[in-house]
KEVOMI-912318 format. One record per residue (C-alpha): residue in one letter; x, y, z. Coordinates in steps of 0.5 Angstrom, whole numbers, plus 500, padded with zeros to 3 digits. Example, Ala and Ser with C-alpha at 12.3 -4.5 7.8 and 13.67 -1.06 7.14 Angstrom:
BEGIN
a525491516s527498514
This chain:
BEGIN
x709461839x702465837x698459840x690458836x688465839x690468833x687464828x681465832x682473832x683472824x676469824x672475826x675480821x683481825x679485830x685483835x691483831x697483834x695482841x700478845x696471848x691472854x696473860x702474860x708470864x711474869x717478868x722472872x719466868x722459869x727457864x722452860x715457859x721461856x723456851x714455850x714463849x720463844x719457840x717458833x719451829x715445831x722441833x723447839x716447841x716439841x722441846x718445850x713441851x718435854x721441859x714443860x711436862x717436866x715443870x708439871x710433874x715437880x713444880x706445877x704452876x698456871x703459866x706452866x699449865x698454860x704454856x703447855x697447853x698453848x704448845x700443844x694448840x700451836x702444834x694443833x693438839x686440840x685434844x691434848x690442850x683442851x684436856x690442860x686448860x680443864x685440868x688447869x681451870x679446877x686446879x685454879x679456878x680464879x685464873x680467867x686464862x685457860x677459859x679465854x684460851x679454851x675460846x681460842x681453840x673453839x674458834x680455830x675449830x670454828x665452833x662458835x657458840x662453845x667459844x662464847x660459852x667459854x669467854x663468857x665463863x672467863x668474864x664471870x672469873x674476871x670481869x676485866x679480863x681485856x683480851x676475853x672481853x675483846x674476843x667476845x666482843x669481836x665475836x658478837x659484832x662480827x654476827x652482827x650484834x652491835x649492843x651486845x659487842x659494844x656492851x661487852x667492850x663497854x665493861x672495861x670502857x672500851x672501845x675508846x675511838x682514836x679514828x673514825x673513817x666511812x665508806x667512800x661515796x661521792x658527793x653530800x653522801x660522803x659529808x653526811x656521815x660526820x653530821x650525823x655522828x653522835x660520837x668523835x675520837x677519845x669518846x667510849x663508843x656505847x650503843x646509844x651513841x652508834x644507833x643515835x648515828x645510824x637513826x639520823x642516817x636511815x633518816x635522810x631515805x639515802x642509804x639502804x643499809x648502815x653498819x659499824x666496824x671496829x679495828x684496833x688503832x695503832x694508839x695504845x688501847x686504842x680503836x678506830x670506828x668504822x661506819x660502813x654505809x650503802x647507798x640506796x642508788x638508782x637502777x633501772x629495775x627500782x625505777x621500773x619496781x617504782x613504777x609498777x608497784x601502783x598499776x592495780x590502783x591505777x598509780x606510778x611512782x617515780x622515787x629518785x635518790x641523792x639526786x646529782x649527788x647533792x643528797x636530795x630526794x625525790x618521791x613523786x606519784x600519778x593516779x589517773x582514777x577518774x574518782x581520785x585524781x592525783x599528782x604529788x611531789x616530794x623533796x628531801x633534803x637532809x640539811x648539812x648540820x650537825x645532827x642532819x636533821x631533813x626537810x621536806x617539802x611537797x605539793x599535791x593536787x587531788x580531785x575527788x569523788x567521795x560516797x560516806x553512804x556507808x558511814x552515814x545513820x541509817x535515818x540520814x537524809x542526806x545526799x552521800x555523795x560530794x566532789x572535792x578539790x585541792x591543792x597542797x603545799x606544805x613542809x616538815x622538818x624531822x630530827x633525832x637529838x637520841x634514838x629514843x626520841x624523834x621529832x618533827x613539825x610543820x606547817x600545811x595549806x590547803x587551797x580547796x573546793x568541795x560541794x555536796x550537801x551533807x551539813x557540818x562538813x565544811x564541803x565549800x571553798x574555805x581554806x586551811x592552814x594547819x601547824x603541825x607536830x610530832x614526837x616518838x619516845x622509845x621508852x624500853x628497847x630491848x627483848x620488850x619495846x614500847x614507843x609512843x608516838x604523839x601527832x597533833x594538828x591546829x588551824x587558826x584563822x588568826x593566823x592563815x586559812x579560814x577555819x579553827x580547830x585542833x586535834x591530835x593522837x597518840x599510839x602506844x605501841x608494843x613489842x615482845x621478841x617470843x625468843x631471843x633471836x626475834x624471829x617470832x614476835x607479838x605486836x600491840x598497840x593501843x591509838x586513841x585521837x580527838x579533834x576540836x572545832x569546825x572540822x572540815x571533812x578532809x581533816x577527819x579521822x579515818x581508819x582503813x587502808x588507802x592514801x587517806x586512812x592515817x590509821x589501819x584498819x586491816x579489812x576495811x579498805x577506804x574507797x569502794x569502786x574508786x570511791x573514798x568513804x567505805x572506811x570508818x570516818x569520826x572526829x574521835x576515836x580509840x584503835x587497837x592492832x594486834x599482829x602475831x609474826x615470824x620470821x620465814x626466811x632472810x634472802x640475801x639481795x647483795x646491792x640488787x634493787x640498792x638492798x641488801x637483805x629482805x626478810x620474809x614473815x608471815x602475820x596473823x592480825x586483829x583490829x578493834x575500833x571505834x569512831x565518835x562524831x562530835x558533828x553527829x553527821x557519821x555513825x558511831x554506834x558500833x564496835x568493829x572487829x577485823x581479823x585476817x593474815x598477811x605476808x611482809x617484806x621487809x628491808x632496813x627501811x621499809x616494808x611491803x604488806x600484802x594480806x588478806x582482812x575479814x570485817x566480822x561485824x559488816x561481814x565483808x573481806x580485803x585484799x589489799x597491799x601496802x608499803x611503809x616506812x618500818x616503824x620498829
């Protein structure tokens, strides 16, 4: 007699296959649990439930409660079994079994939220009831919740890997995945492990969607580990999405993945704006080594025409206006030794040509070569999570280029799930950067929206009439961004445009901001407080923004669209 247990088993993608039954009888069982135990026809179980009763009614016991109560299950008596395991759960409190089995029976009845009320109950009865704790977890990561499953296993030190197999892809796709393991056979796979995996695999840019499965192994206490992964692929309507997402900038993107099935990637763009000309390419390369850290590499050329009129003191004599050229070549190359930690550097040299006539903004013919650096720390990763993300820059002439300077930033950034299904959250995040030295224009801090505005600024778009110079500009500054989300809607996408979901929210947003000019050539004496609201798209790895931003102090409005890496 197999009981509901195994049908409950089979729900959550036969995670437990062939287990016995919670408990077991002891070795000495009287006659009538035997018969329960042995039963396999609907007449012998109905002869074991009428010696059982009988047990019952002159020699009452657990396994005698239990069995009854499984007979009636198999028989599917859901009623009358439910009523055994509570009268069975008052007459022995301290026996996890009639829980783990009443969970049984609400996943037959696909009642899903009674059986994990249940099974929670019986971990609380006995924390290292196996076959409650391998139900639970089962349940958990079949809803897609990995550090609960994984947590709940972790409490008996399971689930111990015997085998770790992957999703079939050709090429470097199918060698990726063992560099990028935090984990191997005889390990407890924990939740640090698995994400530290998933983050060096999102990393590469090549897979849309990562997931882990866990299957018993024939191994004693065993699992195996499987890592199920989607390949972001190519196909005509996200090469044609690529191309067409630019249009209203005047822009083309061509982004090209796993390139012949070597693992590199390709970002490239095209803006034919006559005042912010540029070609750009980029390539990724995930390095075949343990950790898969990525390389990249990229080259652009940009002219344009820049107007600070804006930016400028009301008093400035100076002409707003300055052309400028250059050609970029640099590289970066990006880890992630934890989940909670990535980092990265590189190194940048800019041939370029400027002129204008606004002094202290280098708008000449030097060059620069900068190093730079960066490091995020995830401090708390929860319902609550903080990460605080540190860039820094420096140029030497000693070493290449023409000018010495430093700088750098570092962003604190918040999040609070409002419930715990995360669909309503509250985002905050405190930015603050300085810069040292001869700091030519190209190097300055600017917050807004647009290619050239490394921090945002929600309602303050960075070029006017195609001109760069709209946004705040300075040497130092301190940022705050405050969003309120919720989550609309979840569209399944099934592979289409290589995703496999997109999630709609709606925002509502507020930014404060400040710049400072160690050079007193832009103005820095005003606070700047935008407001507005938005819609976003979001997949595994990147999001779209639209929305619309209100300048309160310069009384102007935005609209203006984006896309980004996710940063949570």
């Amino acid at each position: 007699m197999k009981g509901p247990c195994a049908a409950a088993l089979a729900f959550v993608c036969g995670v437990m296959t062939g287990l016995p039954a919670s408990g077991s009888a002891a070795a000495q069982a009287p006659d009538a649990i035997q018969q329960a135990r042995d039963a396999e026809t609907a007449t012998e179980i109905l002869a074991a439930i009428e010696r059982l009763e009988a047990v019952i009614e002159s020699d009452p016991s657990a396994d005698a409660y239990l069995y009854l109560g499984l007979a009636h299950s198999e028989l599917q008596q859901y009623v009358r079994a439910l009523e055994l395991f509570g009268e069975a759960r008052d007459i022995y409190p301290a026996d996890s079994r009639f829980l783990a089995e009443t969970a049984g029976i609400h996943m037959a009845e696909r009642d899903i939220e009674r059986a994990i009320d249940a099974l929670e109950q019986a971990l609380v009865v006995d924390p290292a009831d196996a076959y409650a704790s391998d139900l639970l977890a089962s349940i958990r990561l079949s809803q897609g919740e990995v550090r609960e499953a994984l947590t709940v296993w972790n409490a008996i030190a399971q689930p111990r890997v015997g085998s770790i197999f992957q999703s079939f892809s050709p090429g470097f796709l199918d060698r990726a995945v063992p560099r990028a393991l935090a984990f191997g056979p005889g390990d407890v796979l924990d939740y640090v492990r698995w994400k530290t995996t998933e983050s060096r695999l999102f990393g590469t840019r090549l897979y849309s969607n990562v997931g882990l499965e866990i299957e018993p192994a024939p191994a004693p206490e065993g699992y195996n580990a499987i890592v199920r992964t989607t390949a972001r692929g190519q196909s005509a309507t996200g090469l044609l999405t690529g191309m067409l997402r630019g249009l209203p900038s005047e822009t083309v993107h061509l982004d090209l993945h796993d390139v012949g099935n070597s693992g590199i990637g390709w970002q490239s763009s095209f803006r034919w704006d006559e005042d912010r000309r540029l070609l750009q390419g980029r390539l990724i390369v995930p390095l075949p080594v343990p950790g898969l850290p990525v390389l990249e590499l990229y080259d652009a050329w940009r002219q344009e025409r820049w107007n600070v009129g804006r930016q400028l003191p009301a008093l400035s004599a100076a002409r707003p206006d300055f052309d400028y050229k250059v050609h970029v070549l640099g590289f970066e190359l990006h880890a992630v030794p934890h989940y909670r930690i990535e980092i990265g550097g590189g190194f940048e040299y800019r041939n370029r040509d400027a002129g204008g006539s606004i002094p202290g903004l280098a708008l000449d013919a030097r060059n620069t070569g900068v190093f730079r650096f960066e490091a995020a720390v995830r401090t708390s990763d929860r319902r609550y999570r903080n990460k605080i993300v540190g860039k820094g820059f420096i140029a030497r002439k000693s070493i290449l280029g023409d000018f010495d300077f430093s700088g750098g930033s570092v962003r604190i950034a918040n999040r609070y799930d409002l419930d715990r299904a995360g669909r309503a959250t509250v985002d905050f995040s405190v930015t603050g950067g300085t810069a040292r030295g001869e700091l030519p224009v190209d190097h300055y801090f600017i917050l807004g929206l647009g290619d050239v505005a490394g921090h945002r600024l929600r309602a303050h778009v960075a070029s006017d009439h195609g001109q760069y110079g709209r946004a705040p500009i300075g040497t130092d500054f301190v940022l705050t961004n405050a969003d309120v989300r919720y989550r609309l809607t979840t569209l399944p996408m099934f592979g289409a445009m290589g995703l496999p979901f997109v999630e709609i929210h709606a925002m509502g947003f507020y930014d404060a901001a400040k710049v400072f000019d160690r050079q007193r050539v832009f103005r820095q004496d005003r606070w700047w407080h935008d407001v507005g609201a938005g819609i976003r798209f979001e997949t595994p790895l990147a999001a779209l923004t639209a929305l619309y931003g209100r300048d309160t102090v310069g009384r102007e409005n935005a609209f203006y669209y984006y896309v980004e890496r996710r940063f949570w």
